[in-house]
Gaussian input, Z-matrix of N, CA and C with variables (Angstrom, degrees):
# hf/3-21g

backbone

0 1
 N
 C     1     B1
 C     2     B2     1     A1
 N     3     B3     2     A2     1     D1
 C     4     B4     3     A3     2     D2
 C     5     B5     4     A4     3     D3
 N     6     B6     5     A5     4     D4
 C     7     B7     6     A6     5     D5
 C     8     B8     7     A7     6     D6
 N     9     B9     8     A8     7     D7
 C    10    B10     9     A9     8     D8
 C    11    B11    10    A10     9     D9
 N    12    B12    11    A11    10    D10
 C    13    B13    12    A12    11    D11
 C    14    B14    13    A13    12    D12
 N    15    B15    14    A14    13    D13
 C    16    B16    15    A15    14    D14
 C    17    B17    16    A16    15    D15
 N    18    B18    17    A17    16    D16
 C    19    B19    18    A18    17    D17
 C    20    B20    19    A19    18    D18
 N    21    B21    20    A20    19    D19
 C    22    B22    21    A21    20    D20
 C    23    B23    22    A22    21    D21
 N    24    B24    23    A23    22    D22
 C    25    B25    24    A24    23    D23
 C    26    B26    25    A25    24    D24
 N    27    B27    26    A26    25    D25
 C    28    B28    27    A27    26    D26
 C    29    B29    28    A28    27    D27
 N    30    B30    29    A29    28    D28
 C    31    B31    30    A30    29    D29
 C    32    B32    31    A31    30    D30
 N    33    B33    32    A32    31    D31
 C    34    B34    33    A33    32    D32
 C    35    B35    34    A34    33    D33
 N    36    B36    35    A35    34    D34
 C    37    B37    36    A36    35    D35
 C    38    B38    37    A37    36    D36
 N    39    B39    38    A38    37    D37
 C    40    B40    39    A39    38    D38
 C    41    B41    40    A40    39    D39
 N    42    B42    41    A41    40    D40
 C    43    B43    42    A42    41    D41
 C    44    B44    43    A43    42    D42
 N    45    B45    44    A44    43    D43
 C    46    B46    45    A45    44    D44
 C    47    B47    46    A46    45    D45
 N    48    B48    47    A47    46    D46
 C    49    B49    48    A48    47    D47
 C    50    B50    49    A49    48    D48
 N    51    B51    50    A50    49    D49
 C    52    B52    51    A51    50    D50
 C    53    B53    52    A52    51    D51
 N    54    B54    53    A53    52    D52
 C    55    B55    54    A54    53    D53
 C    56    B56    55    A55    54    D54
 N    57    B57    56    A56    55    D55
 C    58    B58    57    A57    56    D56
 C    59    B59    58    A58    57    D57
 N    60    B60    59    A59    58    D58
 C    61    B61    60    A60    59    D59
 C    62    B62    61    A61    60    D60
 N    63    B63    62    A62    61    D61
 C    64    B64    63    A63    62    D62
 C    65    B65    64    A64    63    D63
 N    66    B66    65    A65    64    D64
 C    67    B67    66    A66    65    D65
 C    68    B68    67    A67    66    D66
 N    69    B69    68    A68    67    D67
 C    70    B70    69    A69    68    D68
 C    71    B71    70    A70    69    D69
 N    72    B72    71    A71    70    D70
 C    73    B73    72    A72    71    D71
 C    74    B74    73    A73    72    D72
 N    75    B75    74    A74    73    D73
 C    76    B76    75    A75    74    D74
 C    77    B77    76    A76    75    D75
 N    78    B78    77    A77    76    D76
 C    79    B79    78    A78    77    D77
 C    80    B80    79    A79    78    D78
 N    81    B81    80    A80    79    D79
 C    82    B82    81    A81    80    D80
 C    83    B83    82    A82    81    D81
 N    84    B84    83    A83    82    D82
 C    85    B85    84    A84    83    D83
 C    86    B86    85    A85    84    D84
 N    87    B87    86    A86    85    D85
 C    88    B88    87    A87    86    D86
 C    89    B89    88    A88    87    D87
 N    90    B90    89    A89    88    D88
 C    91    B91    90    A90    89    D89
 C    92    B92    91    A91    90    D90
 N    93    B93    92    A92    91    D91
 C    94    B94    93    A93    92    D92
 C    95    B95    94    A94    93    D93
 N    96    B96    95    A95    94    D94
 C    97    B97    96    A96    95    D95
 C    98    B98    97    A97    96    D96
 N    99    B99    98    A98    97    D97
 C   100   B100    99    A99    98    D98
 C   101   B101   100   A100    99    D99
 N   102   B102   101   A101   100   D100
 C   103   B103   102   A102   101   D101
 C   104   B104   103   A103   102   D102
 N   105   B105   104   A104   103   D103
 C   106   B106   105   A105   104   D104
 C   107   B107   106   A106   105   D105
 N   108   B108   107   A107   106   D106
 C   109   B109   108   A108   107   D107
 C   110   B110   109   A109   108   D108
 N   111   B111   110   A110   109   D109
 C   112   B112   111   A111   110   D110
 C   113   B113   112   A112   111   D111
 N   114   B114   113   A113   112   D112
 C   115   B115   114   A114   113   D113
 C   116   B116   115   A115   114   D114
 N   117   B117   116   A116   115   D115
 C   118   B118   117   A117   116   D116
 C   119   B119   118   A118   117   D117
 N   120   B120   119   A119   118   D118
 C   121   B121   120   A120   119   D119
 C   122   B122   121   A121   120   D120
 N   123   B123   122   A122   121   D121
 C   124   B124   123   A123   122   D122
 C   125   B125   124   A124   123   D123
 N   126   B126   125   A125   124   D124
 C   127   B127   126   A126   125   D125
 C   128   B128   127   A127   126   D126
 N   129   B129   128   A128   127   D127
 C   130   B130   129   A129   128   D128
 C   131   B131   130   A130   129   D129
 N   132   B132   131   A131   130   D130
 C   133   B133   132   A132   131   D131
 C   134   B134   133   A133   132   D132
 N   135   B135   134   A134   133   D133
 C   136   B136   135   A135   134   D134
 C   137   B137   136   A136   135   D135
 N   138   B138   137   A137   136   D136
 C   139   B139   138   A138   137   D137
 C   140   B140   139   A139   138   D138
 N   141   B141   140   A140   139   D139
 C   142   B142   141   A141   140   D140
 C   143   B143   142   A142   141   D141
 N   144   B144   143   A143   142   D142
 C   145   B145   144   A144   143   D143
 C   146   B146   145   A145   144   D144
 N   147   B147   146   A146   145   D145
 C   148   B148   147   A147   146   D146
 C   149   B149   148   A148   147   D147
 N   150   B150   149   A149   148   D148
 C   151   B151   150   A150   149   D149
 C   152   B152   151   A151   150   D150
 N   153   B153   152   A152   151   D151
 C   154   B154   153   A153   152   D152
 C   155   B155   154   A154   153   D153
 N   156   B156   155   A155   154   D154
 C   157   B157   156   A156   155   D155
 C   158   B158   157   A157   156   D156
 N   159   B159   158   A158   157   D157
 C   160   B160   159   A159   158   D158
 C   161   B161   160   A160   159   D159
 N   162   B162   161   A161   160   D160
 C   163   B163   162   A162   161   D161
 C   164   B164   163   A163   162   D162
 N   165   B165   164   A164   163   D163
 C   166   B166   165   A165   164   D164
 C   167   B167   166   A166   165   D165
 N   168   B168   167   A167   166   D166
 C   169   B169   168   A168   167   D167
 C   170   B170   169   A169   168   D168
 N   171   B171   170   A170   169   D169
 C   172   B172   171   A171   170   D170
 C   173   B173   172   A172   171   D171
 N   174   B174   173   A173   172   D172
 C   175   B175   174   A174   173   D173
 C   176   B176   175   A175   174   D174
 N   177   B177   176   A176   175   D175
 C   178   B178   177   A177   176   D176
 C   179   B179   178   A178   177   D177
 N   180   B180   179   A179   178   D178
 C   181   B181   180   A180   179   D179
 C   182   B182   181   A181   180   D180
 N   183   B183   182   A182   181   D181
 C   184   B184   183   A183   182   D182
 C   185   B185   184   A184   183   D183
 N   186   B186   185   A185   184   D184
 C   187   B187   186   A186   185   D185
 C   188   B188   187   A187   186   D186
 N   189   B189   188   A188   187   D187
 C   190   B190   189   A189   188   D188
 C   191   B191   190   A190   189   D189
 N   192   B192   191   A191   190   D190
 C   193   B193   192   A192   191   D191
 C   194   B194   193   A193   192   D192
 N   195   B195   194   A194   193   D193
 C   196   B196   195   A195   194   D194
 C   197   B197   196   A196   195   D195
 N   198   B198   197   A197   196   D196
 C   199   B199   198   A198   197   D197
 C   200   B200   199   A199   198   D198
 N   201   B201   200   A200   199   D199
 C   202   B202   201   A201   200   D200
 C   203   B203   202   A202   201   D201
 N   204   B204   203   A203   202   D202
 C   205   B205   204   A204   203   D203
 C   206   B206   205   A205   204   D204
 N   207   B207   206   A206   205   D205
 C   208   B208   207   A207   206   D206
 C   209   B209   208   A208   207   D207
 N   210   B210   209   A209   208   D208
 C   211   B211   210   A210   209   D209
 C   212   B212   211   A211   210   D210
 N   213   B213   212   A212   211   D211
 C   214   B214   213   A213   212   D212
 C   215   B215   214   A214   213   D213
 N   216   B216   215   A215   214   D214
 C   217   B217   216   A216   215   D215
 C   218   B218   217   A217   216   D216
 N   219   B219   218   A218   217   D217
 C   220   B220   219   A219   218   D218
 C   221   B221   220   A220   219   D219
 N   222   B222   221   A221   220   D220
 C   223   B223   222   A222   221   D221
 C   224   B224   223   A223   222   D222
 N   225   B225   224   A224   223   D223
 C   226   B226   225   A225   224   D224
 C   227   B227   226   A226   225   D225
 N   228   B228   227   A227   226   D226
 C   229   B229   228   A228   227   D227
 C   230   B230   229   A229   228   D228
 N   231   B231   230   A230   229   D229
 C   232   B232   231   A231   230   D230
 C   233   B233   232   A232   231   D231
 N   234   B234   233   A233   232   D232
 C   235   B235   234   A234   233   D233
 C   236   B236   235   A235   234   D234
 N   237   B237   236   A236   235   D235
 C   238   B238   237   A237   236   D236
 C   239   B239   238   A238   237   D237
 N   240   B240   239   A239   238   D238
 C   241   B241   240   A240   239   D239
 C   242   B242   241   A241   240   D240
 N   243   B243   242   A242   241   D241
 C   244   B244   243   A243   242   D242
 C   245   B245   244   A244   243   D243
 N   246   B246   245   A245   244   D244
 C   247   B247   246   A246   245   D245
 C   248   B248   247   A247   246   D246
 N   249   B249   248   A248   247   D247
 C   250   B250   249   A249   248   D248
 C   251   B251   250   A250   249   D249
 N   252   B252   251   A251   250   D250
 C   253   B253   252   A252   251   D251
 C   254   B254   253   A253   252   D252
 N   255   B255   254   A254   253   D253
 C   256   B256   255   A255   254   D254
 C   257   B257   256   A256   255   D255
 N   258   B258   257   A257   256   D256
 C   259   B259   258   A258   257   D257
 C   260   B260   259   A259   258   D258
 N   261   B261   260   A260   259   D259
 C   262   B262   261   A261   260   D260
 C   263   B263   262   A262   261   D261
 N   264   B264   263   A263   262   D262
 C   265   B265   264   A264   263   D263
 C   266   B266   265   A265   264   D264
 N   267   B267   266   A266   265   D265
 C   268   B268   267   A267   266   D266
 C   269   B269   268   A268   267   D267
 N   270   B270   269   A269   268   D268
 C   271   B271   270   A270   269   D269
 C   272   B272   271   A271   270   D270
 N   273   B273   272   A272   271   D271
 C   274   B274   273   A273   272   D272
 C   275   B275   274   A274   273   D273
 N   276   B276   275   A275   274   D274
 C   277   B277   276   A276   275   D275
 C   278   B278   277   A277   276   D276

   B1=1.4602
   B2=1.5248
   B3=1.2836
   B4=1.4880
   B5=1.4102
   B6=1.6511
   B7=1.8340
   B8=2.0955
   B9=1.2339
   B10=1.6548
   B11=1.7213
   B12=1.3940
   B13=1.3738
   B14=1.6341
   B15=1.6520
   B16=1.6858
   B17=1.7322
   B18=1.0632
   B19=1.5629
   B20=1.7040
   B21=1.7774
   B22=1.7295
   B23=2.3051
   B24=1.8407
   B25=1.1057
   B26=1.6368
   B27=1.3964
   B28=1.6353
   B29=1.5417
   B30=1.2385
   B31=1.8178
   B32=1.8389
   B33=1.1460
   B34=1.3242
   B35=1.7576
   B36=1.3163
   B37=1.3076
   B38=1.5436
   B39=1.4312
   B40=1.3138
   B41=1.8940
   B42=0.6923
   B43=1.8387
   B44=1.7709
   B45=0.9914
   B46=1.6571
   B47=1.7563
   B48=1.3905
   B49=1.2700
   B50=1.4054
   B51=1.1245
   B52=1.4666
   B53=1.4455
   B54=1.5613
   B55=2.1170
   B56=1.3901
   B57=1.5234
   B58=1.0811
   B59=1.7892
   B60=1.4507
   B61=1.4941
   B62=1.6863
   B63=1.8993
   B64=1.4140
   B65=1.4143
   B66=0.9390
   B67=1.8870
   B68=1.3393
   B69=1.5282
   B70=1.0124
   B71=1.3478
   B72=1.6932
   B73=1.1781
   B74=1.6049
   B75=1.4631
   B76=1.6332
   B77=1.6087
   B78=1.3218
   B79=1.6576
   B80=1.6145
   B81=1.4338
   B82=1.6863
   B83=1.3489
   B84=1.9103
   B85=1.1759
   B86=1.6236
   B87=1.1689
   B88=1.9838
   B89=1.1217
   B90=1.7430
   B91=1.4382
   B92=1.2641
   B93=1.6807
   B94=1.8220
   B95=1.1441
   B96=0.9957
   B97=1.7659
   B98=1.3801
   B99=1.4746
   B100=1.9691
   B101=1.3232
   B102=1.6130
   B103=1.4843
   B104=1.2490
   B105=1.5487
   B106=1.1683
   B107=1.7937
   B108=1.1711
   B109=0.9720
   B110=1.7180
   B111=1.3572
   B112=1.6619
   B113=1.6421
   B114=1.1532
   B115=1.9247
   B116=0.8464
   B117=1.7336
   B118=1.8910
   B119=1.6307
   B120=1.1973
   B121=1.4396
   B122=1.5021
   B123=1.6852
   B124=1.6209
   B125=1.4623
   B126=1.4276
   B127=1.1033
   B128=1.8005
   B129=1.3618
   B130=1.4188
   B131=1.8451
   B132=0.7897
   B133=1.2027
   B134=1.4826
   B135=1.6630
   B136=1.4671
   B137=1.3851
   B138=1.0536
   B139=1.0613
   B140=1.6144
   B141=0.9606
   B142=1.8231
   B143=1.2213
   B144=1.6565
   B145=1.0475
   B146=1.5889
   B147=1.6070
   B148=1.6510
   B149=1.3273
   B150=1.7815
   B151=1.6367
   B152=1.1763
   B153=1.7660
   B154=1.5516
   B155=1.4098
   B156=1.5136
   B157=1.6970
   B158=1.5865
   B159=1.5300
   B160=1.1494
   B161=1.3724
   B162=1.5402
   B163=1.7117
   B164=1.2608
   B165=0.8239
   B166=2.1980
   B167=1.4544
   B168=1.3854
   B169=1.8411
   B170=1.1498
   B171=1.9308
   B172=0.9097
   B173=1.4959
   B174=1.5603
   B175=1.6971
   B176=1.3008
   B177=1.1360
   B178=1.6465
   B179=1.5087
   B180=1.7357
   B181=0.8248
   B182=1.1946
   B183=1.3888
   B184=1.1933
   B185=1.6506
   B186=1.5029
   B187=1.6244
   B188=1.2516
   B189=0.8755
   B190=2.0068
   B191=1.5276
   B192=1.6135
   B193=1.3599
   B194=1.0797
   B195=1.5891
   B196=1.1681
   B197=1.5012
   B198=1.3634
   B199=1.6412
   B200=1.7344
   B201=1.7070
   B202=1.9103
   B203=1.6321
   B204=1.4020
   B205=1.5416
   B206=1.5195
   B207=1.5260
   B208=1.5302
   B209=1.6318
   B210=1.5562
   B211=1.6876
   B212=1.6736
   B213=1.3830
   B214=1.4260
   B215=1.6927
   B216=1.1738
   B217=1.3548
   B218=1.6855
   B219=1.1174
   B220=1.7286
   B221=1.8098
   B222=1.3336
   B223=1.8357
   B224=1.8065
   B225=1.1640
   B226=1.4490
   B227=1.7539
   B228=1.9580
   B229=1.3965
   B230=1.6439
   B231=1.9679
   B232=1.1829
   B233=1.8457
   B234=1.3649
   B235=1.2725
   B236=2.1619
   B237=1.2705
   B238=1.2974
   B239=1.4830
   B240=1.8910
   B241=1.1311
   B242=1.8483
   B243=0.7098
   B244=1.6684
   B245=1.2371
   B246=1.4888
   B247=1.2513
   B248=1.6098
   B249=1.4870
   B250=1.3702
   B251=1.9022
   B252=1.9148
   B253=1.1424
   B254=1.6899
   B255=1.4878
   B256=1.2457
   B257=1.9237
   B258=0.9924
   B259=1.8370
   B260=1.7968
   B261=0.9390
   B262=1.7745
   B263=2.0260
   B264=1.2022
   B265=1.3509
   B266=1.1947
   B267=1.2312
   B268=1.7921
   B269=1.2520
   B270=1.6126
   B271=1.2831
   B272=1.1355
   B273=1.4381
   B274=1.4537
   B275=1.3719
   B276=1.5149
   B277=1.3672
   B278=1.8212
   A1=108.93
   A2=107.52
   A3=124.87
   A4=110.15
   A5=139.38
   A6=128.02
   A7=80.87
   A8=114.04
   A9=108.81
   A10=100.49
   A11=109.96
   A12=123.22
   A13=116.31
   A14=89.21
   A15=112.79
   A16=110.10
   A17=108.72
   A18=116.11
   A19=100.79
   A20=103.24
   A21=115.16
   A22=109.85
   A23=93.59
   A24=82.32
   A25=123.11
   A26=115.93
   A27=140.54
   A28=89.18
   A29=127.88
   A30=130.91
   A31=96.98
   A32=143.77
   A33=141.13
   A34=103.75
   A35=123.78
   A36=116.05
   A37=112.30
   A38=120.58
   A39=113.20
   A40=99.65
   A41=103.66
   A42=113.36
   A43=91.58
   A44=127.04
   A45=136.96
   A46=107.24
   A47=121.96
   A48=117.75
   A49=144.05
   A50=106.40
   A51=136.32
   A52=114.01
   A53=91.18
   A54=83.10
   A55=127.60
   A56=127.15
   A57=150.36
   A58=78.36
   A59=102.89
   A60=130.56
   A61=125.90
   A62=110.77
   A63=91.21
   A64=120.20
   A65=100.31
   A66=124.54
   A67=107.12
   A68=144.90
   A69=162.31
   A70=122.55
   A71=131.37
   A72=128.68
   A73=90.15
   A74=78.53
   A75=100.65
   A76=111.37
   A77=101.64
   A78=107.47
   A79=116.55
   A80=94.15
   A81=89.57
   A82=138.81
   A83=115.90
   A84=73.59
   A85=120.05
   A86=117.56
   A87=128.86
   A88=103.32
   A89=95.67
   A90=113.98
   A91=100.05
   A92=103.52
   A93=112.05
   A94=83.17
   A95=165.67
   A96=160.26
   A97=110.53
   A98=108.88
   A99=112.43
   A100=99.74
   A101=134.01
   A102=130.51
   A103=114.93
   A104=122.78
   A105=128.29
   A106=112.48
   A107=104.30
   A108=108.55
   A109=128.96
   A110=97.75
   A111=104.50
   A112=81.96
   A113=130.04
   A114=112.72
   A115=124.64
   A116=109.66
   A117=100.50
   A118=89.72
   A119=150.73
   A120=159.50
   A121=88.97
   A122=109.69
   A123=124.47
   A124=114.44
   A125=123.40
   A126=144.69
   A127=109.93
   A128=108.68
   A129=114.47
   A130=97.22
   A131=132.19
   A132=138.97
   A133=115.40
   A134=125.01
   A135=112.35
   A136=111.74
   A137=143.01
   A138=163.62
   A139=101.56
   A140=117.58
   A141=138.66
   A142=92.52
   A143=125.13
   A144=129.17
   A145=121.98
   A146=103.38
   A147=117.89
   A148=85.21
   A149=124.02
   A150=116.43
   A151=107.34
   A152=128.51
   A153=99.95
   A154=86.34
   A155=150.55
   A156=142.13
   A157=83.66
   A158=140.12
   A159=136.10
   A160=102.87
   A161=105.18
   A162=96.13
   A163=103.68
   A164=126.36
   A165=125.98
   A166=93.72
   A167=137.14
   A168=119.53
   A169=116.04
   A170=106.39
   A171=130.50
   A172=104.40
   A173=101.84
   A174=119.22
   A175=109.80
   A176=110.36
   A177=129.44
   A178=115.11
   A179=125.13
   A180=139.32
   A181=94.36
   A182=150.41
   A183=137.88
   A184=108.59
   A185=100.83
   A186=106.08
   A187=100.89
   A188=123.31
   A189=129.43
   A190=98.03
   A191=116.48
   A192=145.86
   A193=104.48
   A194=128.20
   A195=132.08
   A196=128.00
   A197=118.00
   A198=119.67
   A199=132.73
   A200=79.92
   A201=95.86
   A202=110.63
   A203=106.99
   A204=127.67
   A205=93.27
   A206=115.12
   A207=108.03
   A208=126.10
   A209=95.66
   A210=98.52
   A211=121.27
   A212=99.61
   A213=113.05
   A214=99.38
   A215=138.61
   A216=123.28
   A217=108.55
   A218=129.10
   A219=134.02
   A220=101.57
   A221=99.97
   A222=98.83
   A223=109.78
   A224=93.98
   A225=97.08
   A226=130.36
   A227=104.19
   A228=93.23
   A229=119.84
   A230=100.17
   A231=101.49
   A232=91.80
   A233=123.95
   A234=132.40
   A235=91.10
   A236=113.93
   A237=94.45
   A238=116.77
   A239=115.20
   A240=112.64
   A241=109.51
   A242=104.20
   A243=114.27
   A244=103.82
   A245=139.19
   A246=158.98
   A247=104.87
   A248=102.15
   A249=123.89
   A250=99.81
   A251=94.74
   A252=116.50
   A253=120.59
   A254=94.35
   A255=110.40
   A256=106.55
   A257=132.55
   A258=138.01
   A259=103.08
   A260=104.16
   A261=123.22
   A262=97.16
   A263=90.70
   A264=106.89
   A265=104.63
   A266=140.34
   A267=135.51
   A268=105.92
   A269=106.03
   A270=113.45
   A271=135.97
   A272=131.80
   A273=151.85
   A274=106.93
   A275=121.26
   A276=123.89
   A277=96.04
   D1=125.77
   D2=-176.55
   D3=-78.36
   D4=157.91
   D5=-157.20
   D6=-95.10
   D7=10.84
   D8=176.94
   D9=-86.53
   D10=-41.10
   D11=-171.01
   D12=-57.44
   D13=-59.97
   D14=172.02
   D15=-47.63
   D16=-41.94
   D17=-158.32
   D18=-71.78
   D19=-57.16
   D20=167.88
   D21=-36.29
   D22=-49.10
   D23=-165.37
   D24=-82.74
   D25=-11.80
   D26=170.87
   D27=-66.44
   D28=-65.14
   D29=-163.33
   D30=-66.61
   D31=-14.61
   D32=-174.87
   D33=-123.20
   D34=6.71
   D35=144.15
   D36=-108.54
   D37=-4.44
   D38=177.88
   D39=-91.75
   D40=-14.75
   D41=-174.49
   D42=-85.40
   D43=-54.15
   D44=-177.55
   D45=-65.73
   D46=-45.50
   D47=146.67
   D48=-27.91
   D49=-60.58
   D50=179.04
   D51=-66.78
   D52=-57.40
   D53=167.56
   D54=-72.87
   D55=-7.93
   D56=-140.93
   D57=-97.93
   D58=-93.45
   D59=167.71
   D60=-35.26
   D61=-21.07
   D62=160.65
   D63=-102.88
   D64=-177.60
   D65=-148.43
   D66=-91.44
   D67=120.08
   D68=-165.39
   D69=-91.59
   D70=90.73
   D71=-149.13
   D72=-71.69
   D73=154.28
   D74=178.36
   D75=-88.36
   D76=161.91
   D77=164.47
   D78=-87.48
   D79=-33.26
   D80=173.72
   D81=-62.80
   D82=120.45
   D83=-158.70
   D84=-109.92
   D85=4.93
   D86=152.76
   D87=-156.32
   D88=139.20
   D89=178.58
   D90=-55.17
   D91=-176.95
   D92=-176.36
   D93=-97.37
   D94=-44.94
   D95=162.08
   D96=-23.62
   D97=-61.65
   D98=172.32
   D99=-59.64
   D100=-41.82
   D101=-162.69
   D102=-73.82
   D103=-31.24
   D104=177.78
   D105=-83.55
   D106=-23.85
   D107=169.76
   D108=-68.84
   D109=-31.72
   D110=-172.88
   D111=-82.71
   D112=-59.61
   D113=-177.52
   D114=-31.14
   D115=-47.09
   D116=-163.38
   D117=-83.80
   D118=-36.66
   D119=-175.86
   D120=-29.85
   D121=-82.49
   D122=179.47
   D123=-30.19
   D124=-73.37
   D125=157.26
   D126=-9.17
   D127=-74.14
   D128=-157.76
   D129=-88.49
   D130=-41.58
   D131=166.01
   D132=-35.15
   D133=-89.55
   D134=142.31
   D135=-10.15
   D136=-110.33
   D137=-173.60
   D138=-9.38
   D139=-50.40
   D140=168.86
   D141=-45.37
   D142=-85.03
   D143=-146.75
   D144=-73.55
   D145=-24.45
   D146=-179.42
   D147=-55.26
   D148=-70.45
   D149=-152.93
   D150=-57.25
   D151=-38.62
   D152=-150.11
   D153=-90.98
   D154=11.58
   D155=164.54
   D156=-69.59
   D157=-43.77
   D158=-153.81
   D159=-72.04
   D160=-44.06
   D161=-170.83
   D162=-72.38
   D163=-41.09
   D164=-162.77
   D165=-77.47
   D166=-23.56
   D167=156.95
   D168=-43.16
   D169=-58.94
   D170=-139.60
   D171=-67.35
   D172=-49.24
   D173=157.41
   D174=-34.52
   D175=-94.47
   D176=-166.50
   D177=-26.89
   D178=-39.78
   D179=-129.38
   D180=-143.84
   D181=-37.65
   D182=153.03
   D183=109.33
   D184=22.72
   D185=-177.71
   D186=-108.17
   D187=99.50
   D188=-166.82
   D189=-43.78
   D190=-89.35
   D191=-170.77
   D192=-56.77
   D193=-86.05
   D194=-169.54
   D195=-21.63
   D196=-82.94
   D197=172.71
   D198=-29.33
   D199=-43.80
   D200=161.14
   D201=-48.93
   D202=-73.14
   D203=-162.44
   D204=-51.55
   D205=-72.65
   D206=-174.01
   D207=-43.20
   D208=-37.84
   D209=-176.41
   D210=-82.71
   D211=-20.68
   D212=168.91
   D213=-70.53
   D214=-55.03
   D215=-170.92
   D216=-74.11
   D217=-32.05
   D218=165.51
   D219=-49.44
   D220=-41.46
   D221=-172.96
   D222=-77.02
   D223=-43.51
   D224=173.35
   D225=-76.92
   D226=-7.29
   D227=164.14
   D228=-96.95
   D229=-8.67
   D230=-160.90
   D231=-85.02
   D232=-11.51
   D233=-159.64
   D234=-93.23
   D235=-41.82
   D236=168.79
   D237=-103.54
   D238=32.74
   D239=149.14
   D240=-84.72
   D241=-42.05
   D242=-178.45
   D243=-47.99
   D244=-67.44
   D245=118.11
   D246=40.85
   D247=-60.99
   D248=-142.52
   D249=-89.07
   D250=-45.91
   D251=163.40
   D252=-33.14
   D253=-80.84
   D254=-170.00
   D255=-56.47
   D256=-19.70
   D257=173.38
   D258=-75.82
   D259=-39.15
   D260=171.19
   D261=-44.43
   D262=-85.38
   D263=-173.92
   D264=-61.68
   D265=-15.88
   D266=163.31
   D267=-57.49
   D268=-74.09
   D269=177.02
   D270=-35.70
   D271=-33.31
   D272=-171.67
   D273=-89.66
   D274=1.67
   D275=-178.90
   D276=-111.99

């Protein structure tokens, strides 16, 4: 064996390696663990942000209850608009 031979046969086990050893994209495309996860994320997040717009009205403005209540339900429809969004774009795949 000639160092031309050796070299062909080192470069065609390193090529046979490589495909062997890389990683095979999946079809799946998020677990129900990541999926449930990006919902409640949307969900509670909104939900975050409606109240504390509620408290700093509520502050500012001197309406104790109110601003909370209203901004908590604005956070919570815009949080299962997102919700609603993201099943849209599931579906369409």
């Amino acid at each position: 064996m000639d160092k031309d031979d050796k070299l062909k046969d080192l470069k065609d086990r390193i090529q046979t390696a490589e495909t062997i050893n890389t990683p095979q994209p999946s079809n799946k495309k998020n677990s129900g663990a990541g999926f449930g996860f990006k919902i409640s994320t949307e969900i509670i997040a909104a939900l975050v942000v409606g109240v504390g717009i509620g408290l700093i009205v509520d502050k500012y403005l001197g309406t104790k209850p109110f601003g909370l209540i209203i901004f908590f339900i604005f956070g919570a429809l815009a949080g299962f608009l997102n919700v609603y969004r993201v099943m849209r774009r599931i579906e369409k795949q």
